[in-house]
C-alpha positions in Angstrom: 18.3 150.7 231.0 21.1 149.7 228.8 20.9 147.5 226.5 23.7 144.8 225.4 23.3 143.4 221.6 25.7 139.9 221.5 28.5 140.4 218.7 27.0 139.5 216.0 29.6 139.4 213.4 33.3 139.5 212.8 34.7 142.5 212.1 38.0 142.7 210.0 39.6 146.2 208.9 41.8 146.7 205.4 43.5 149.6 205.2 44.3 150.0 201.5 47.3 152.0 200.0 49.3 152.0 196.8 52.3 153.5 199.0 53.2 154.5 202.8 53.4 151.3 204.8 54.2 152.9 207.8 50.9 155.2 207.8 49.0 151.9 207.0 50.1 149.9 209.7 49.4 153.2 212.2 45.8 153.5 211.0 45.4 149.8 211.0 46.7 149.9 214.6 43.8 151.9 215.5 41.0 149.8 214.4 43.1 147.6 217.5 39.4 148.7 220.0 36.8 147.0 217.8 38.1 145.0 214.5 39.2 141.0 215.0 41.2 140.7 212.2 43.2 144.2 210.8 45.1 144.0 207.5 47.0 146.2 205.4 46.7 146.1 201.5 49.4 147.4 199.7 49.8 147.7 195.6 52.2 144.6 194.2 54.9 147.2 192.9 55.4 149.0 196.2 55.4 146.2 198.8 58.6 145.9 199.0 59.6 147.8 201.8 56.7 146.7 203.5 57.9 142.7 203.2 61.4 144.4 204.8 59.6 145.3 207.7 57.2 142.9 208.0 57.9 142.0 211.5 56.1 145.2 212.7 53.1 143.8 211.1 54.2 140.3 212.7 54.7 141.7 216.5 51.2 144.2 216.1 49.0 140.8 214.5 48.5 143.2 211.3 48.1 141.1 208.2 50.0 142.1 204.8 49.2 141.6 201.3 50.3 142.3 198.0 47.4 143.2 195.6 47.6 143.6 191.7 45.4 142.9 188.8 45.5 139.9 188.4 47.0 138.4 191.6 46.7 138.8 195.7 49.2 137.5 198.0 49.3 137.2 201.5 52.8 137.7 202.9 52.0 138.0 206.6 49.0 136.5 208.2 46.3 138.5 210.8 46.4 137.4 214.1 42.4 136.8 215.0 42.0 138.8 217.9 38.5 139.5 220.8 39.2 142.8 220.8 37.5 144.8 224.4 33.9 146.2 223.7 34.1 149.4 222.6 31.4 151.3 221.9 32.1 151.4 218.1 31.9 148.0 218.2 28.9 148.0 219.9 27.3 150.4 217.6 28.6 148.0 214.6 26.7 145.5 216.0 23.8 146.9 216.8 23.6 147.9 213.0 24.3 144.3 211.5 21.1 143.2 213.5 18.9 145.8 212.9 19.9 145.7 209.2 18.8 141.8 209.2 15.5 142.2 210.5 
């Protein structure tokens, strides 16, 4: 018998890097079977080229933000997102309630 838990949280990805956009935006891609939200994190003083390409993050519904000390900045928005069930994101799940009993 197999047994379905219901979601029982929201599951949102960062993938942070001081450099390498592009390699962020492919690993965030990936989290594309289980996460709802997917972002990329990138340090302040490299984000440039990033912000020059932000439209890949646009058209893939990646997030992008600047992050320094003393300041975080949200250039592009996540698109929210009910990803398929996958069985990482069934094993999530099952984890979050077993971990709250």
């Amino acid at each position: 018998m197999t047994v379905r838990y219901p979601d029982a949280l929201s599951i949102r990805t960062f993938e942070l890097k001081q450099r390498g956009w592009e390699q962020a935006l492919r690993q965030a891609i990936r989290s594309d079977s289980y996460a709802d939200m997917r972002w990329v994190v990138m340090d302040a003083d490299a984000i440039e080229d990033a912000i020059k390409h932000e439209k890949q993050c646009k058209d893939s519904g990646i997030g992008l933000i600047s992050l320094d000390r003393d300041d975080l900045e949200i250039h592009v928005w996540a698109d929210n997102v009910y990803p398929a069930t996958s069985t990482t994101r069934q094993l999530l799940n099952e984890r979050a309630i077993e971990s709250g009993r």
